[in-house]
N, C-alpha and C positions, 0 to 999 in steps of 0.2 A: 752465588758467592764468587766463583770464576769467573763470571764477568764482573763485579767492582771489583777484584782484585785487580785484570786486566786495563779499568778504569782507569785504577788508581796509580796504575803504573806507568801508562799512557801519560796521567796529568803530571805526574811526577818529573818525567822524561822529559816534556814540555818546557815545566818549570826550571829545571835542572838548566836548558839549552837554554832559554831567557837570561836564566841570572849569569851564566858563566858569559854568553854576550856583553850583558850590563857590566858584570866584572870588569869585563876589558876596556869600554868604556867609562866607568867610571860616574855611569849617572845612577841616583836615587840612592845614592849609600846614604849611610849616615853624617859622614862628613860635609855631604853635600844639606843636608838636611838642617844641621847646626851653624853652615852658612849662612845658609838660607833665611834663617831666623837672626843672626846675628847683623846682618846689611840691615834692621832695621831701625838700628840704634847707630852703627857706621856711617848709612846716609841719610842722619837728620840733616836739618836744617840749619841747625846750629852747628853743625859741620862744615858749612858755608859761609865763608869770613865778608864779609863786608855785603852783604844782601838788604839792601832796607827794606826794613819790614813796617807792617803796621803804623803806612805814612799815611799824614792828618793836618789839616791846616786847624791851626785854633780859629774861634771862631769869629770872624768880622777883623781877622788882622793879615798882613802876610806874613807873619811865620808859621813855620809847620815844623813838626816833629817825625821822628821816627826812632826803632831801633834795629842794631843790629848787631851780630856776633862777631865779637874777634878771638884770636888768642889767647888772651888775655880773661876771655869773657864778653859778659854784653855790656852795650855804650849806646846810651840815651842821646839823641841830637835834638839839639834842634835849629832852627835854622831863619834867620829875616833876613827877607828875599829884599826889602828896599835897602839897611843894611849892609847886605852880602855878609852876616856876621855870625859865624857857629858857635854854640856853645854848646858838650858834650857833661854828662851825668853818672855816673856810676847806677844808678839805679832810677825805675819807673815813678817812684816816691817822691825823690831829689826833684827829676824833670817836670813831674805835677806842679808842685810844688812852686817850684821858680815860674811856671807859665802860670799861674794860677788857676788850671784842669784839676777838674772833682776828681777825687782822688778815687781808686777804687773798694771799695767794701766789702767784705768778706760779706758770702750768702747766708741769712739767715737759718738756721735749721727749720721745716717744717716739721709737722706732724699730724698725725689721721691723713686720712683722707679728702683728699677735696677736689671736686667736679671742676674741670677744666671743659671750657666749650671745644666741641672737634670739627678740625676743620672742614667736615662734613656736614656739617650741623646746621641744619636751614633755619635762618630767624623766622618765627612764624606773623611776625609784624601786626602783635596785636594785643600788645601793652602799653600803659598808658607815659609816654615821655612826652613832659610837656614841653611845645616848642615855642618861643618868645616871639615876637612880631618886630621889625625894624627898629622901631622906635621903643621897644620893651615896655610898652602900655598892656598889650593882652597879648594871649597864650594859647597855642592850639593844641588838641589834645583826643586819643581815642578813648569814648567811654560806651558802653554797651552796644559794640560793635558801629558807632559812626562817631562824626567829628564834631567837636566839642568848643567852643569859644568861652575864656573865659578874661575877666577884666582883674590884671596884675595888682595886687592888695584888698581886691575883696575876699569873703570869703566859696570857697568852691561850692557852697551849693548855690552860689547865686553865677549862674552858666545860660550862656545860649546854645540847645541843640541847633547844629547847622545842616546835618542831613537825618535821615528819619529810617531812611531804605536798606540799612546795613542790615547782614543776619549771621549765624552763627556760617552760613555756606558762603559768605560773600561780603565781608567785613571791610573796613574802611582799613586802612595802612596807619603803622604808626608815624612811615617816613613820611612828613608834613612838610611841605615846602612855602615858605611866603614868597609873594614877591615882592622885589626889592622897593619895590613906592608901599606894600603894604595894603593894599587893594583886594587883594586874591590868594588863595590859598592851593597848590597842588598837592592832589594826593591818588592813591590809588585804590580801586577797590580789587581786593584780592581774594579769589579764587585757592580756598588753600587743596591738601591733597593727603590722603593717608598714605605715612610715611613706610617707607623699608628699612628693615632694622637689619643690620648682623650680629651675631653671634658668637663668642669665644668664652672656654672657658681657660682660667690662668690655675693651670694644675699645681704649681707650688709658689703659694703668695711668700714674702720674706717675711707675714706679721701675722701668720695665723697656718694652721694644718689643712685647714678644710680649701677645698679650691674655689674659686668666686667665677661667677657667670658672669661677664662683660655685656652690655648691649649696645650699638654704636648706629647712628643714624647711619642711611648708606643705602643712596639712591642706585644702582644700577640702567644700565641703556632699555630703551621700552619704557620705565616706569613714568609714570602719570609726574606732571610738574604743575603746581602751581602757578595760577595765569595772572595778570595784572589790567588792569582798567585803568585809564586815564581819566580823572575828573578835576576841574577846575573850578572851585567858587567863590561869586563874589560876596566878598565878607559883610559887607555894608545890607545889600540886599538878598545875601544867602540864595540868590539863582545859582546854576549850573549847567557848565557844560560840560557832556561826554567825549572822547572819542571815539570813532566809528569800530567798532571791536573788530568787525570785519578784515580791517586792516591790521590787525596785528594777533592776528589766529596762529595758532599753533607754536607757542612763543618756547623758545630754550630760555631764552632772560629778555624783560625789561629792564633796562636800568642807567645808571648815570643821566637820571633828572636833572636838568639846572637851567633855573629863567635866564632869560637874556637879561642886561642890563638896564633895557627900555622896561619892562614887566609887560610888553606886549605877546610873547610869548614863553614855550619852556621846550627845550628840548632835551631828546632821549636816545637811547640806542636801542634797537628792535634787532634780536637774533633768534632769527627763526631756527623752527626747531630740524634737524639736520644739516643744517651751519651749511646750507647752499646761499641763502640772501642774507645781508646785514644792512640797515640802516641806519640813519641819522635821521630823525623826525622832528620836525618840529611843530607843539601844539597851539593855535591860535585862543588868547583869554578869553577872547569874546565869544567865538563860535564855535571853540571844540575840532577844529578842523584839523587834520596832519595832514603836512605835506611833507616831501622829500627836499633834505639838501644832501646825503650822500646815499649811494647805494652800490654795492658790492655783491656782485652773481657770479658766483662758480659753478660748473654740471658736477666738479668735484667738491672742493670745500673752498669757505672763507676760513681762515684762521685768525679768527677773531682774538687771539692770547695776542697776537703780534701784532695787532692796532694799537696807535696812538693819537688822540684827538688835543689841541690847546686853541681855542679861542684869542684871536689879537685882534685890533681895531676897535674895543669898546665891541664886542662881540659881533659883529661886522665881516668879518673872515675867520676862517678856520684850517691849520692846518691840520693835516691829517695824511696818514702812511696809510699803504695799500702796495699790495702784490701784481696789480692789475696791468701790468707790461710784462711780467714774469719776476722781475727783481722789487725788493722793498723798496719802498721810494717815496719821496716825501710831497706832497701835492698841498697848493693853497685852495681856496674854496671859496668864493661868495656865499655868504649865508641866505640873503633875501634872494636872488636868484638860485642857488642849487646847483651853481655849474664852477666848473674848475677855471681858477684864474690862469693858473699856470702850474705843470711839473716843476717843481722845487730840485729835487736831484734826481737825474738820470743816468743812465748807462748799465753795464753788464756787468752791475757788484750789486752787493745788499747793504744798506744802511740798516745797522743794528739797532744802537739807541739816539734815541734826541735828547741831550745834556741839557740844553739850556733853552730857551727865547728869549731874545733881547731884542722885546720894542723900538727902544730909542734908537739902538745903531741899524735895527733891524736884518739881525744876522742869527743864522741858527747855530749852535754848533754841536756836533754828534758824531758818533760811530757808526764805523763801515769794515767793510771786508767783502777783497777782492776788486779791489781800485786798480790794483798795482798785475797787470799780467801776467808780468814774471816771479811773483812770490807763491806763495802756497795761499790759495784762495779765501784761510778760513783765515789769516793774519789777519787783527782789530786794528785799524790807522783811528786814532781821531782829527776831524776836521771842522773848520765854518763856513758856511756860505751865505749870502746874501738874499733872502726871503724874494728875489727879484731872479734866482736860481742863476745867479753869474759872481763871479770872483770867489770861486771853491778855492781852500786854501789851508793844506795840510801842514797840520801840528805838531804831528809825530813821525816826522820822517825816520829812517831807517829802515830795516828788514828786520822784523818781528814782531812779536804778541805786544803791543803794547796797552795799560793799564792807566789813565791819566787820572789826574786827581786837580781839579783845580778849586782856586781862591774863589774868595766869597764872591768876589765882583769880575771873574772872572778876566782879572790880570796877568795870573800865570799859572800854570801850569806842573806837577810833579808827573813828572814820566817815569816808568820803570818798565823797560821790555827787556823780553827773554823770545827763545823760542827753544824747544825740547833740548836740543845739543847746542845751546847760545846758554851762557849764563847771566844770567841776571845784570844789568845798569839802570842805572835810577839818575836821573839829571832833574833839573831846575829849565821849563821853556818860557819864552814868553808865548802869553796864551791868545796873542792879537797875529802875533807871524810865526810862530813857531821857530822863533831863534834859538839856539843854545844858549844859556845864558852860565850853567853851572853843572859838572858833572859832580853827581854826590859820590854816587858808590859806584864799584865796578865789581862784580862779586867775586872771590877767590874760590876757588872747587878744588886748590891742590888737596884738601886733607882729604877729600871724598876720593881724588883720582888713586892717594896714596893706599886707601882702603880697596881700590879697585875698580870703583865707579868707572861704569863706559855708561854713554849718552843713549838713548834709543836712536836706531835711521830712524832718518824720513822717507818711505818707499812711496813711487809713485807709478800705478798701471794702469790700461783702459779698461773701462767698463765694460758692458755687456754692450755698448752702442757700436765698440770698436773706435770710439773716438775721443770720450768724456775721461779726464783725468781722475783716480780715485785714488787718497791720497792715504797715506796712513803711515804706523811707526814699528819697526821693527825691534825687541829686547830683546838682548844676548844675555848669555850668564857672562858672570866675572872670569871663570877662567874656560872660557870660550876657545874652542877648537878645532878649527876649519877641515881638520883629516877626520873627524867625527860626524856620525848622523846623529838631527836633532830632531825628534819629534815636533810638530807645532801646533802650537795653543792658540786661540782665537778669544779674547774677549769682547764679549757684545752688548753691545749696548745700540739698539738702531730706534728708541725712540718709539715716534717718531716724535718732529718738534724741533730740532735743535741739531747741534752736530757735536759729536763726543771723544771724539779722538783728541788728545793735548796735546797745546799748543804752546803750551807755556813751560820754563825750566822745572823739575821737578825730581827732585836729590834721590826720593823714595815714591816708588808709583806703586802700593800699595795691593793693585790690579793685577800688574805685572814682574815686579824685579824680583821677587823669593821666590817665584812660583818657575823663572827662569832656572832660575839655578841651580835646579835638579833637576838640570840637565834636559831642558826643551828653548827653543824657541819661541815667544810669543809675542803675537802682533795683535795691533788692535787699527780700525780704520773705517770711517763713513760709507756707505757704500746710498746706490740709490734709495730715496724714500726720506731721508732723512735730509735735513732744512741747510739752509745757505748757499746753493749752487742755482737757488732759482727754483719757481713755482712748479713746476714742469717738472723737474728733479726729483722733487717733495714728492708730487701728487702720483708718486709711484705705488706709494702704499695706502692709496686710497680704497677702501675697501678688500683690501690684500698683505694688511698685515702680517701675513705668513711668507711673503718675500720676504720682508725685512733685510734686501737688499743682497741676496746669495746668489744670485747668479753674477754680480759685480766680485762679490766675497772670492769665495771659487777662482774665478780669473787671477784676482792679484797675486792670492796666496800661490797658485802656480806659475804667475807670473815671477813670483820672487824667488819660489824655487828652481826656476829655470837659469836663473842668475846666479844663486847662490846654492850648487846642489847636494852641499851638507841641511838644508833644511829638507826634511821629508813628507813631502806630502801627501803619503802613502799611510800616513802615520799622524793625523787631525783630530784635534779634539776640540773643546769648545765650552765656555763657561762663561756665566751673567744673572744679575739676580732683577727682580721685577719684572720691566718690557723685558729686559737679558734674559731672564728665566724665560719667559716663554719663546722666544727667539730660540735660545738654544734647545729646550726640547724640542722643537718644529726642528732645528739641524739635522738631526739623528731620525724623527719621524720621515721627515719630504725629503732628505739630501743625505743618507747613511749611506750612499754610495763613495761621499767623500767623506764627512766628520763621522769618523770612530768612534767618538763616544764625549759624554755631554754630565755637566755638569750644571743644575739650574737651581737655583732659587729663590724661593717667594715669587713666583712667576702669574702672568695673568695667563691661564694658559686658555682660558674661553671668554671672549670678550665680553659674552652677554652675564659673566660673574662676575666684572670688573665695575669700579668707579662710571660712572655715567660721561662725567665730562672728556673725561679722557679719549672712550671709546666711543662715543658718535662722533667725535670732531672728523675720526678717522676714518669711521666705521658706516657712521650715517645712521639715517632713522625714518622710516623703521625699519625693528628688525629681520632682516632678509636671508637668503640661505649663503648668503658670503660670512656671516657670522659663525654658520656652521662648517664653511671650507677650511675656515682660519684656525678651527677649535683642536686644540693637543688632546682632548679628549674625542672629539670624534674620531681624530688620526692615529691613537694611542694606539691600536693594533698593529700598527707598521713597525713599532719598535723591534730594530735587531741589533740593536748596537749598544755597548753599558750605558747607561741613565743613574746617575743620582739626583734624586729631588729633597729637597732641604726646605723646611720652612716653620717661621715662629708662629710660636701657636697666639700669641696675641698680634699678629700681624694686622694692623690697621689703616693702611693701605689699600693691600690687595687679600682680597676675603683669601684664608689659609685654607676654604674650602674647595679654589680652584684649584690647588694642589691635590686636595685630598683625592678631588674628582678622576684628574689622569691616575692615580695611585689604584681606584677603582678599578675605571675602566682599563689597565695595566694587567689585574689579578684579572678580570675576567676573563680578557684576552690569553690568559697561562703567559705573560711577559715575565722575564726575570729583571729586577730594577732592585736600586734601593732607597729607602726612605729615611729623611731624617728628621724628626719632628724637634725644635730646642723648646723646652718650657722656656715661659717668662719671656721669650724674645720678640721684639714685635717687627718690622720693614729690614730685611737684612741679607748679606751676603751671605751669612753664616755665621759671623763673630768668630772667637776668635778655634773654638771647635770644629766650626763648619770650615773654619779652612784649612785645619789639618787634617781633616775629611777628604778636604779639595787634592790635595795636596796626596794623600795615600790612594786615591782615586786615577790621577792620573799616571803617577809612577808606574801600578799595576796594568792600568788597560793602555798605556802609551807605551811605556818601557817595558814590562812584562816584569817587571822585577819586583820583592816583595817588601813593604818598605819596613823602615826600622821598627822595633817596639818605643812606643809612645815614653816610657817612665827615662830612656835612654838619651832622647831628642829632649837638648836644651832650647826650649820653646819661649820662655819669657826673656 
């Protein structure tokens, strides 16, 4: 009894010297709290005068529309670029209306229930769609597992079977391919696979008491894939040829079939299973033969999501992107030979997307980032080059994010760039030189600056290399105070795939401005592993997902509090939901020596529970004991630092049972953590509980301070 007195007196003292701290500073009150929540209606969008928004060319003309907010309210533009002739709307209806644009429609009400396919959900290719033949005389078709010919106006039991060999373990495909003379038919024999299911129950439906058992397809890494067989037959004489299976073992996907032109062949893409080879194959009608016309070998990975294939020349050449110099880049091809014509675009930036091909002029034109030296590397330029890879020729000049929208015929161009602390402009280019032709809008920010809005920095430190720039944004609160110390927050988001830090202006950052405000510093920023800075960058979190990029992380944040030494970095914390959830509980697990305490939700926290595609692209296959280094459940003992786990119990994404699992292995270890389950919620940050969650979580373990009662905090 003496000692929890002594306890309780001790924790009280504690408390007691936190909060009168917090007092003097002034963070996590309540005040701070109905701020907090109040900026998110202060900095809309629509708080942002002259922004265009929701710009659009109509279709097959040069005018486009858009709208945007003034003073006054919203105003409908629109705009013909031959012209140069505005005409403005009072409303979306009016503007329809005068362009003659389908109006919008209120949604139906539904009712009952009704099965939606998920996008998990593997077609098992082996129903009967009838497909037409060139000249729409006959029809091909799968019936009692093989292919089926049938002649257009008779009746269907007057058929020719064309294969015989099909069986309930090795069926013909329904995706039926003719080719283009009509001669021959592609198809595949498939190999299918007993599926893996998950599992949820929804403990309070909105339409009944009793709770419902969900079951959702839901392959994970290891599991068995069905495999594909190439067959070719010819229709007239119902012969066939195979491909040599041999050559395409071990398959993650067959797919993107399509005959050449001549119908002397068909090609494919071949990705092998652990995403180290990726091919182009192509199969010969007559003999079943494949050969290569592209091939892609990493000892780490292809990342095949970031390929783009277009056929020009009457199928004759192919361009095609690849990683294969360390930056994206765009490469022509000989088809009948296999070999590269020529590098399309070079140098030490990533071309993002390819917009267009234009045969005739034969110019490409697409997005890049990191052209420009001296800009922030992840800034989007659009440009065009010449398929001959000379007379590059940028369209979107300036310093920033830019967004282009161009005409049907690719005339011109609608520009709108921003960059985090740049507000918004939107101009009219031409789309052949990238001239100015017409500034639309310039956006206004004064009502947001009047409400208090500051911009995020752009902070920039070295990496773990000592040399590599790692670029990222720093959030203050509104009434920000340099004679003050600020706890700091990290959000993470490291992928991998892509790169996530913003780049672009944005009024209310949802991630970070309320969560400032009471009173911490948070920054958010790419660090190694994650994509754009070059292949070599990326291929950091190859089989080591559990970096996710903190020893770059680390450096900056102390790099920025060495600069700025009201940030404290003594004082880290750390929050993210999905790849972030698991990221962040791995902060507090492998790195509690610096992040204090972690907030994570819906996280994959062991790969071998996660989505399949996701985690061999990164992870590889098979599975090896790097799956188990990377695991928040195998690490889960190291916990000493607060942990909240959050997660919807219909989460159909990332199974909610890799949550449950560190929650598990947590209790067995005697860890103290907390858990937060939402009914009804499925893929989430927390909504809008789980971030007053977020939000009472880190007042406490960052500030020490205890935050307000909920009924008090105007939250809506």
């Amino acid at each position: 009894m003496n000692h929890m007195i002594c306890k309780g007196m001790k924790s009280l003292m504690f408390s007691m010297l936190f909060l009168a701290c917090a007092e003097s500073q002034a963070q996590g009150t309540l005040q701070d709290y109905n701020r907090a929540y109040a900026l998110r209606h202060q900095f809309s969008a629509d708080s942002v005068f002259h922004w265009a928004r929701s710009t659009a060319w109509c279709d097959s003309s040069h005018v486009l529309h858009y709208q945007v907010a003034t003073p006054k309210g919203k105003k409908y533009v629109s705009f013909d670029a031959d012209k140069m002739e505005a005409k403005s709307y009072d409303s979306r209806q009016a503007m329809e209306k005068a362009l003659g644009l389908k109006q919008h429609s209120a949604p139906k009400p539904q009712f009952g229930r009704h099965h939606e396919r998920h996008w998990m959900e593997v077609d098992e290719e082996n129903q009967a769609f009838p497909v037409p033949s060139p000249d729409g005389k006959m029809e091909a078709y799968i019936e009692g597992y093989n292919v089926v010919l049938h002649e257009v106006g008779k009746p269907y039991s007057v058929k020719r079977i064309l294969t015989q060999d099909g069986t309930i373990g090795m069926y013909y495909s329904n995706r039926i391919q003719w080719s283009p003379d009509g001669s021959h038919l592609f198809v595949c024999k498939r190999i299918p696979v007993e599926k893996r299911y998950a599992y949820y129950v929804e403990s309070s439906p909105a339409d009944q008491l009793q709770p419902i058992l969900h079951k959702q397809e839901y392959a994970k890494p290891g599991d068995t894939l069905p495999q594909h067989l190439p067959v070719i037959i010819d229709v007239k004489t119902g012969n066939k040829v195979e491909a040599d299976p041999h050559l395409l073992e071990n398959q993650y996907a067959l797919e993107w079939m399509q005959w050449t032109p001549d119908s002397k062949e068909v090609t494919m893409e071949y990705n092998q299973r652990g995403h180290h080879l990726y091919q182009v194959l192509a199969m010969d009608a007559a003999s079943g033969k494949l050969r290569t016309i592209v091939e892609e070998r990493s000892d780490k990975f292809v990342n095949y999501a970031r390929m783009w294939r277009q056929f020009v020349k009457d199928g004759k050449q192919l361009l095609w992107t690849s990683e294969r110099d360390n930056w994206n880049h765009l490469y022509l091809y000989d088809v009948e030979k296999g070999k590269v014509v020529r590098q399309v675009t070079k140098g030490a930036w990533c071309l993002r997307e390819v917009q267009r091909v234009d045969e005739a002029k034969s110019v490409v034109y697409f997005s890049a980032s990191g052209v420009h030296p001296q800009e922030d590397p992840y800034l989007i330029h659009y440009y065009k080059i010449g398929m001959d890879g000379k007379n590059m020729v940028e369209l979107t000049p300036g310093e920033g994010n830019h967004s282009a929208v161009f005409s049907y015929d690719y005339r011109y161009l609608v520009d709108t760039y921003s960059k985090v602390d740049q507000a918004p402009v939107t101009v009219l280019r031409d789309a052949d030189t990238g001239k100015l032709l017409k500034t639309f809008e310039s956006a206004d920010i004064s009502r947001l600056q009047q409400h208090g809005w500051v911009a995020p920095e752009v902070f920039v430190a070295k990496g773990r290399d000592g040399k590599t720039d790692m670029w990222g944004i720093i959030q203050r609160p509104t009434n920000f105070d340099p004679t003050k110390k600020y706890p700091v927050i990290e959000y993470i988001y490291a992928g991998p795939g892509d790169a996530y830090t913003p780049k672009s202006f944005l009024p209310y950052n949802w991630n970070m401005t309320s969560l400032a405000e009471l009173g911490f510093i948070v920054v958010q920023l790419d660090g190694m592993g994650t994509a754009w800075r070059g292949k070599k960058f990326e291929e950091v979190c190859y089989k080591n997902l559990k970096d996710a990029g903190f020893p770059d992380r680390e450096l900056w944040i102390k790099a920025a509090a060495k600069k700025y030494p009201y940030m404290d970095a003594e004082r880290v914390g750390i929050f993210g939901a999905s790849a972030g959830g698991q990221e962040s509980t791995t902060a507090v697990l492998l790195h509690g020596d610096f992040y204090k305490a972690a907030y994570s939700s819906c996280g994959c926290h062991d790969n071998r529970m996660d989505k399949i595609w996701w985690n061999e692209l990164w992870m590889s296959y098979p599975i090896d004991s790097s799956y188990v280094e990377c695991s928040n459940v195998e690490n889960a003992y190291k916990l000493e630092r607060p942990l909240m786990l959050v997660v919807g119990e219909l989460d159909d994404n990332v199974d909610p049972s890799s949550t449950y699992q560190v929650a598990n292995a947590l209790i067995k270890a005697g860890k103290d953590f907390e858990l937060v389950v939402l009914p009804g919620v499925h893929h989430t940050m927390g909504e809008l509980f789980g971030e007053h969650k977020r939000y009472d979580f880190f007042v406490k373990n960052l500030l020490g301070v205890c935050p307000p009662k909920w009924s008090d905090v105007k939250s809506r």
